[in-house]
LUMMAR-727309 format. One record per residue (C-alpha): residue number from 1; x, y, z. Coordinates in steps of 0.5 Angstrom, whole numbers, plus 500, padded with zeros to 3 digits. Each point is the difference from the previous one (the first is absolute). Example, Ala and Ser with C-alpha at 12.3 -4.5 7.8 and 13.67 -1.06 7.14 Angstrom:
(node 1,(525,491,516))
(node 2,(502,507,498))
END
This chain:
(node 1,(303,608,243))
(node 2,(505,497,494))
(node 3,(503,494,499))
(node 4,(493,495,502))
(node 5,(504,493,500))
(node 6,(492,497,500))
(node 7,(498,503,494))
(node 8,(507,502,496))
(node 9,(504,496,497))
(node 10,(507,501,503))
(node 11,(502,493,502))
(node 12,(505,496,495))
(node 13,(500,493,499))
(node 14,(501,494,494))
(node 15,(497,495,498))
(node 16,(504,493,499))
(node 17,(501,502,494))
(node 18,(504,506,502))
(node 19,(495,504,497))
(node 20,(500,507,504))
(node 21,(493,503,502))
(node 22,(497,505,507))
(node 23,(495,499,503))
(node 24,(497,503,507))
(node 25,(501,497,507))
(node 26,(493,496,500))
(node 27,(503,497,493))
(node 28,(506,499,503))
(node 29,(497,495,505))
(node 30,(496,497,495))
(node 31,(504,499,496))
(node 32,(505,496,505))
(node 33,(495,496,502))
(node 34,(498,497,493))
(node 35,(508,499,499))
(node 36,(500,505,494))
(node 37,(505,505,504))
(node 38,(506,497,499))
(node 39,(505,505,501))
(node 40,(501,507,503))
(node 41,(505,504,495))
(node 42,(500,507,503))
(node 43,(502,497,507))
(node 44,(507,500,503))
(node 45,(504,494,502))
(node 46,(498,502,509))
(node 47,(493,502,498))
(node 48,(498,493,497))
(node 49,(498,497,507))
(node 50,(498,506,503))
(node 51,(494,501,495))
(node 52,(499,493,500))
(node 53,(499,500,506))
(node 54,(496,506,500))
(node 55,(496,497,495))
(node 56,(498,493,504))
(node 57,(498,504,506))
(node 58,(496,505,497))
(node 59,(496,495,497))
(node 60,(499,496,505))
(node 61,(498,505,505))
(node 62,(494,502,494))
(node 63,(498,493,498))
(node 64,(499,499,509))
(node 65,(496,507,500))
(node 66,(496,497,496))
(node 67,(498,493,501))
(node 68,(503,498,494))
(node 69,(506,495,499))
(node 70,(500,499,493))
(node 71,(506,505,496))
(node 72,(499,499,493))
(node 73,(495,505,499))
(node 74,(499,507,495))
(node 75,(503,505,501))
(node 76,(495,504,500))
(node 77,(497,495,507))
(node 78,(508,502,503))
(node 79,(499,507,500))
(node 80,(494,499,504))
(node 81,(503,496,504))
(node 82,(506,506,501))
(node 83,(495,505,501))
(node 84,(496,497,506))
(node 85,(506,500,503))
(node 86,(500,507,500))
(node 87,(492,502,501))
(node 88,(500,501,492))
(node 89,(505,506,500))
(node 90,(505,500,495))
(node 91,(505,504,503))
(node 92,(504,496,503))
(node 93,(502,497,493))
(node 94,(502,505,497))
(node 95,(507,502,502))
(node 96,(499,507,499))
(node 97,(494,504,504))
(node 98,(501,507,501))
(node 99,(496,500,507))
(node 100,(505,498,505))
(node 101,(495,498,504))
(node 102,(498,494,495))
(node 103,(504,494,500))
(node 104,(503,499,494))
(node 105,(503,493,498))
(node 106,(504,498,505))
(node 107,(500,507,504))
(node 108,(497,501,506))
(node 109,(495,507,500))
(node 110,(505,506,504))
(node 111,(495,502,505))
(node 112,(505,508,501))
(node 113,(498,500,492))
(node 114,(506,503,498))
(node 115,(507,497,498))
(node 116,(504,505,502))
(node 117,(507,498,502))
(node 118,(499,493,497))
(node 119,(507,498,495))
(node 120,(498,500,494))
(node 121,(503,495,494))
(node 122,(499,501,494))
(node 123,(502,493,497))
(node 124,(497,492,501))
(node 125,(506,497,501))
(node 126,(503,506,506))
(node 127,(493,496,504))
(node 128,(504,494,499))
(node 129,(501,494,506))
(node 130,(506,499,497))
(node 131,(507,505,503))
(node 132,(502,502,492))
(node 133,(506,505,500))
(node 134,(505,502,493))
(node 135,(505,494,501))
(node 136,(494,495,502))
(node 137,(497,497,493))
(node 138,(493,501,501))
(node 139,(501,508,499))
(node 140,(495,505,504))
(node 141,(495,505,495))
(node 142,(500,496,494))
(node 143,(492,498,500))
(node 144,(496,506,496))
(node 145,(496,505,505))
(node 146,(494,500,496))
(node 147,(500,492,500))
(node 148,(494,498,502))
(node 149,(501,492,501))
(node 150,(506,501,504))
(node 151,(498,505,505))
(node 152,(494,494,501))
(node 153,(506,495,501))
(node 154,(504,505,504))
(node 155,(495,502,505))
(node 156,(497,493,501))
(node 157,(507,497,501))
(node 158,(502,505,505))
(node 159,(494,500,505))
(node 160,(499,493,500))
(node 161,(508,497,501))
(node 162,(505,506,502))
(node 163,(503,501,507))
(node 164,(503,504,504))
(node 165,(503,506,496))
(node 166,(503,505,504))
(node 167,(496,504,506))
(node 168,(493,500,500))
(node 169,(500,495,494))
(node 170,(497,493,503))
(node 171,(498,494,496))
(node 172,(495,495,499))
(node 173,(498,496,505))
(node 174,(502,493,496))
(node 175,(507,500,501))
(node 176,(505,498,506))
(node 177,(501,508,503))
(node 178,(502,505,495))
(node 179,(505,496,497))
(node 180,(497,495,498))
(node 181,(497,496,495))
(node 182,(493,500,497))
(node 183,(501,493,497))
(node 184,(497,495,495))
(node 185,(499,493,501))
(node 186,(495,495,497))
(node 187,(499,494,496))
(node 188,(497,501,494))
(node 189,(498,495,494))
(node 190,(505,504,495))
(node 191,(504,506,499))
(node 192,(493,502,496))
(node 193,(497,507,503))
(node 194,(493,497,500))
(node 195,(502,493,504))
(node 196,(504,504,505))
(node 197,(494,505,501))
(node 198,(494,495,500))
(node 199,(504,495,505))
(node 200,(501,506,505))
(node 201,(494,503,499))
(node 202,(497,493,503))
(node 203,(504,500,505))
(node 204,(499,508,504))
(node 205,(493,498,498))
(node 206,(500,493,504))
(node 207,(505,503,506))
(node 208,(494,507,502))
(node 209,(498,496,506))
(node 210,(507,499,502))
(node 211,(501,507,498))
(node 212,(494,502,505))
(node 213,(503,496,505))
(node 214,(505,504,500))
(node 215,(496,505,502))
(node 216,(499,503,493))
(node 217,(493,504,500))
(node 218,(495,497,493))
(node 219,(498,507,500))
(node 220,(506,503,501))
(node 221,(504,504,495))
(node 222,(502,498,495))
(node 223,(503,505,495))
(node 224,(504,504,505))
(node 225,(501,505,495))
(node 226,(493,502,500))
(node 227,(501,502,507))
(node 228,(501,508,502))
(node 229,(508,499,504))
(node 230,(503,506,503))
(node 231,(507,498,502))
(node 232,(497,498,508))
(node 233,(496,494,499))
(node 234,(500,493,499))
(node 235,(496,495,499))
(node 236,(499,493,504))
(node 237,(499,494,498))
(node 238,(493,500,503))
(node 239,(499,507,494))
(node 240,(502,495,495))
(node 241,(498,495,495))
(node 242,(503,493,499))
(node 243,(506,501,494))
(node 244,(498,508,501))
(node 245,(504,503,494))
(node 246,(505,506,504))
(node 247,(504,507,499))
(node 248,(506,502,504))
(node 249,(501,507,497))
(node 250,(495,506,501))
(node 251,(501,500,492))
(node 252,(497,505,494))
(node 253,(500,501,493))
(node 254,(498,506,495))
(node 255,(501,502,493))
(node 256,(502,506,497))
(node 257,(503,504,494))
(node 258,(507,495,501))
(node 259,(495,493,501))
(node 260,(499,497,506))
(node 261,(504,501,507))
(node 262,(499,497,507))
(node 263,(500,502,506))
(node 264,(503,496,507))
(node 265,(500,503,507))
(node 266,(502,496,507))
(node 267,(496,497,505))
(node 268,(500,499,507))
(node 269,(500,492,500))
(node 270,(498,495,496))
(node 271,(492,500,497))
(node 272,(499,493,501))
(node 273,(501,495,506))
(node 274,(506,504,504))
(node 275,(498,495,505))
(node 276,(504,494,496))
(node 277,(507,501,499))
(node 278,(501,494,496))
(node 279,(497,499,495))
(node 280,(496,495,502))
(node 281,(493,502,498))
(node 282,(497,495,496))
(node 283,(503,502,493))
(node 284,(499,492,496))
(node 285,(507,501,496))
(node 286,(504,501,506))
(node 287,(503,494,505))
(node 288,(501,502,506))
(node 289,(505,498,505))
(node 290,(498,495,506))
(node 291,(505,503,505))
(node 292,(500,507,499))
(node 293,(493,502,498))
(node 294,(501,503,493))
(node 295,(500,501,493))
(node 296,(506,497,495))
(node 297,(504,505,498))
(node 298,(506,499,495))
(node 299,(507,501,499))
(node 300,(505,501,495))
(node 301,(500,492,499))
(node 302,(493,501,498))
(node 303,(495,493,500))
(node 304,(508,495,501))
(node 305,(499,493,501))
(node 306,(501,501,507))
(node 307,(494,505,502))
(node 308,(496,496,494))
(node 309,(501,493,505))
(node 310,(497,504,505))
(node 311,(493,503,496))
(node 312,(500,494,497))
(node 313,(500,495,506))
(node 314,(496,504,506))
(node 315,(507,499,503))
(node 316,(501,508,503))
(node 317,(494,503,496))
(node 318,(492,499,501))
(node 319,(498,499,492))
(node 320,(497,505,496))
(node 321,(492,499,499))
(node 322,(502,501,493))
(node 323,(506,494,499))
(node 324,(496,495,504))
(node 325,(499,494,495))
(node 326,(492,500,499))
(node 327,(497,493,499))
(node 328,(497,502,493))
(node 329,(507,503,497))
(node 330,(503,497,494))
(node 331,(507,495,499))
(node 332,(505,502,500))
(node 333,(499,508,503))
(node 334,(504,506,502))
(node 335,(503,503,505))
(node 336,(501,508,499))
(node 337,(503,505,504))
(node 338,(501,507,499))
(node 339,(503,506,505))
(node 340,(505,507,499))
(node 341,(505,500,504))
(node 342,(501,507,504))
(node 343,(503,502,506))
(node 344,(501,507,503))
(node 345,(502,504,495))
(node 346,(500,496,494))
(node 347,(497,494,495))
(node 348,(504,494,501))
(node 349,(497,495,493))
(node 350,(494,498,497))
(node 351,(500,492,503))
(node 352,(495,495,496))
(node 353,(501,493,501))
(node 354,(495,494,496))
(node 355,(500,493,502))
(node 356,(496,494,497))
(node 357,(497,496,505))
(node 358,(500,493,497))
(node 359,(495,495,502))
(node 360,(506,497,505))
(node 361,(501,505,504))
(node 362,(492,503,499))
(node 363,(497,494,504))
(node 364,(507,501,504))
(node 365,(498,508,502))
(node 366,(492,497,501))
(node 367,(501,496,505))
(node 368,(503,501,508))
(node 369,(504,494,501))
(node 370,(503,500,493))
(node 371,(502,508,500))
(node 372,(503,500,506))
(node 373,(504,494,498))
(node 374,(503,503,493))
(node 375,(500,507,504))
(node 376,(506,497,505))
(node 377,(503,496,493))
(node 378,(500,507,498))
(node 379,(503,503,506))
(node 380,(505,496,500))
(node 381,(503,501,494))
(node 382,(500,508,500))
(node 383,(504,499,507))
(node 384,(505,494,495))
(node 385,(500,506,495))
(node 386,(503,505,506))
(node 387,(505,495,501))
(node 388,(502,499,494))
(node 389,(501,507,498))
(node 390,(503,502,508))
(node 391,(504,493,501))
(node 392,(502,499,494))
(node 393,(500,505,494))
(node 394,(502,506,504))
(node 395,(506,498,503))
(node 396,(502,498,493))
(node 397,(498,506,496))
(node 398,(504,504,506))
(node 399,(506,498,498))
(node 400,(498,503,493))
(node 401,(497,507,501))
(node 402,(495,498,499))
(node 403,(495,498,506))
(node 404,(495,506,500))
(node 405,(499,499,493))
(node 406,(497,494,498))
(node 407,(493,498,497))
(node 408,(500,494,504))
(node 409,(493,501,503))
(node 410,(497,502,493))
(node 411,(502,493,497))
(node 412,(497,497,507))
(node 413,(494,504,499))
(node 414,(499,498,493))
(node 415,(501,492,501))
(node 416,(497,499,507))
(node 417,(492,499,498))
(node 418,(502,496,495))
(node 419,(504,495,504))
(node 420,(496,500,505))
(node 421,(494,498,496))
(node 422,(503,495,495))
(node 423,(503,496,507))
(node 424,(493,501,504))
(node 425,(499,492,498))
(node 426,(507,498,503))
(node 427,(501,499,508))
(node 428,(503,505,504))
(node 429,(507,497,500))
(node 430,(500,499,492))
(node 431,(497,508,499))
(node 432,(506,502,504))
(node 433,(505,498,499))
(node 434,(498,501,492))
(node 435,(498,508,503))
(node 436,(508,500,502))
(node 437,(503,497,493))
(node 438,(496,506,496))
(node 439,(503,505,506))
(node 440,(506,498,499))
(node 441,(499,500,492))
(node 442,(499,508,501))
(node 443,(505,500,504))
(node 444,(505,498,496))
(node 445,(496,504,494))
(node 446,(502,506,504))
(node 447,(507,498,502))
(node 448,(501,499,493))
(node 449,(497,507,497))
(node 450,(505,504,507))
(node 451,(506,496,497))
(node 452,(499,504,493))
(node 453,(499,506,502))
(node 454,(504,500,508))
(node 455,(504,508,499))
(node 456,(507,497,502))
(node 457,(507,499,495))
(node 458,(501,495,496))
(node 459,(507,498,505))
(node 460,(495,499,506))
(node 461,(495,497,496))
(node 462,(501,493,500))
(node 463,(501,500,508))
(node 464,(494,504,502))
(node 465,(495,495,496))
(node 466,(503,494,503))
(node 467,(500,503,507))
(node 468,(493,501,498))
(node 469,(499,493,498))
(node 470,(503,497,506))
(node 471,(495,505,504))
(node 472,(494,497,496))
(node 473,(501,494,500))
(node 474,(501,500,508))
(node 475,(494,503,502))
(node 476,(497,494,495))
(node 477,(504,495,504))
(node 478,(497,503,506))
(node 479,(494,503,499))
(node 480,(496,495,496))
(node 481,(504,492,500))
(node 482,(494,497,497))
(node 483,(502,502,493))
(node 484,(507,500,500))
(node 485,(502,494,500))
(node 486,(495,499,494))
(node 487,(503,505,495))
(node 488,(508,497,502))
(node 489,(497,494,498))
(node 490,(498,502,495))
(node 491,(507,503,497))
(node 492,(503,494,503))
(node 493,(504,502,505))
(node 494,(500,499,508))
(node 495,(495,503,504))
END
């Protein structure tokens, strides 16, 4: 076997200092733990959250095994916690083990012991979740065969977050079907690598007996990686352990005279839960809809102010067990949400979207009452934006050429939260008609930038903006008759 993570220094980190070092797996959650990992440089962009979150699980499935709650312990004391996890073996924390019929990291054992017909790949990146072509700018076969560090990020981010990829392809189990999302959601004292795993590490730790309750078994699987899989069977929630860590691919990597190359064949179905199709199965990063049953996916319009009203508020979605605002966090707080966008065939945007939760609105969020109240405020003013933008803005920017292009949602989505929570203090009146002068401030920030840049002749210009006046000033006229007459008193004219 080759490429021990427990005892070879494989994994890159720095410090706050920017100072680069490796270190093994075990010191790596070590080194978490104590906040002296501040970074990982040899990650890419979309495979941050995935190792993360790998990380967490990962070290609060060792510290439950063993009785333990307390992180911050040496690496040494890691390793042995990783170890009972797999009955002293360290084959499964080797990414290399010529017998197939040992797991290796994050590759099940293969019962038929031969990888005859399995595709080959022969570089990290060609395994990636992301859909890469030549015209694309993250560009296929870039990353080096013989990169150790990469394959390590390359395989755990496929098998712990990838979809449905073509026939006999199957995702993972935390995800709305196939072309869903795997996503992020949480709260977290700082952007610090240390707060976020440290916070999250207490709330899977706290949520075992809701895990349980699920039908999750304390004696279950939880390195499913560990477990011989011959493309047929899968594994039930009554076989796993709570937050068990997953694969959906039959997946194997070798080495040879070129460097390392991996393996892939299809199965029958997917590994883990095929009895949920959703997504809901307990994942504490993931808002589940209400109605519906199932796991928050992402569109190309990522975390906007409109799907943030919903995580936010409890409004359609029940909240991520990490973004409930704990009793102990401190003021103000963060709210992070992270999810790759796919769909069939493609990737659609990496989508990352951070709030800070101020004092205002976290007493807010921790009451019932008080959430529900700011929840329909909010609410509100998402459907007056939508007015603005249907009633108002459009019917102008139509006479321009220029209707399917504007970024009118983008100035909403960067002025919503801010407005929202500066006008938590006034009356329900006062904050509305404040909300409908800030919107038609965009609006009219947008009619302006449509004015410059509107594709007609210098002969038929004037005439196109002034039908385009007349029409927003119509649709403001009708469609919001509170603040009309403030602004035509304000320029001293007749309302």
């Amino acid at each position: 076997m080759r490429f021990d993570l427990l005892d070879e220094p494989l994994l890159s980190w720095r410090d706050s200092a920017r100072q680069r070092k490796t270190t093994t797996l075990p010191g790596t959650l070590s080194r978490l733990a104590s906040g002296e990992l501040a970074d990982f440089p040899r990650l890419r962009t979309h495979q941050f959250h995935p190792w993360c979150m790998f990380l967490t699980q990962l070290a609060a499935i060792a510290l439950h095994r063993a009785g333990q709650t307390d992180p911050a312990v040496s690496e040494g004391e890691w390793k042995e916690l990783l170890l009972a996890l797999t009955e002293g073996k360290h084959e499964p924390w080797c990414l290399v083990v010529p017998q197939l019929h040992e797991a290796a990291f994050f590759q099940p054992p293969v019962p038929e012991g031969t990888l005859e017909g399995w595709k080959t790949h022969e570089h990290p990146d060609d395994i990636d979740i992301l859909v890469t072509a030549k015209a694309h700018d993250v560009k296929a076969s870039l990353v080096a065969g013989r990169d150790v560090e990469a394959w390590v990020y390359a395989v755990a981010t496929l098998q712990t977050t990838q979809g449905v990829y073509g026939k006999g392809k199957y995702g993972v189990a935390r995800m709305n079907r196939g072309y869903g999302s795997r996503c992020r959601v949480g709260c977290t004292a700082d952007l610090s690598l240390a707060s976020r795993f440290l916070r999250d590490l207490d709330v899977m730790t706290s949520s075992w007996a809701d895990q349980i309750a699920r039908g999750y078994n304390p004696d279950g699987v939880a390195l499913v990686w560990t477990m011989r899989w011959d493309g047929e069977t899968a594994l039930g929630a009554h076989e796993l352990a709570p937050h068990f860590i997953e694969v959906c691919r039959r997946v194997r990597v070798t080495e040879g005279d070129g460097g390392l190359a991996f393996h892939d064949t299809t199965s029958h179905g997917r590994r883990c839960l095929r009895e949920t199709e959703g997504g809901d199965v307990g994942d504490p990063w993931i808002p589940v809809d209400r109605t519906k049953g199932t796991a928050l996916s992402i569109t190309n319009r990522g975390f906007d102010y409109r799907l943030l009203v919903q995580l936010l508020f409890e409004n359609d979605y029940a909240p991520a067990a990490a973004q409930r605002v704990q009793k102990d966090d401190p003021d103000p707080l963060l709210f992070v949400a992270s999810a790759l966008a796919r769909g069939q065939g493609g990737t659609d945007g990496l989508h990352e979207r951070v709030l800070t939760l101020d004092t205002t609105l976290r007493v807010r969020l921790a009451d019932t009452e008080l959430r529900a109240q700011v929840a329909k405020r909010a609410t509100e003013r998402v459907a007056w934006a939508e007015v603005m933008q249907r009633k108002a803005l459009y019917p102008a920017l139509k006479l321009l050429n220029w209707a399917e292009k504007n970024t009118f949602g983008r100035r909403v989505d960067d002025a919503f939260f801010l407005h929202l929570i500066s006008t938590l203090g006034q009356e329900d009146e006062e904050a509305r008609v404040s909300w409908q002068r800030r919107l038609r401030e965009l609006a009219r920030a947008e009619l302006e930038a449509a004015f410059s840049r509107c594709p007609f002749p210098s002969a038929h210009r004037f005439k196109a903006i002034s039908a385009a006046e007349r029409a927003f000033a119509l649709g403001l006229k009708k469609h919001f008759p509170d603040i009309e007459p403030a602004r035509a008193a304000a320029e001293g004219v007749s309302a």
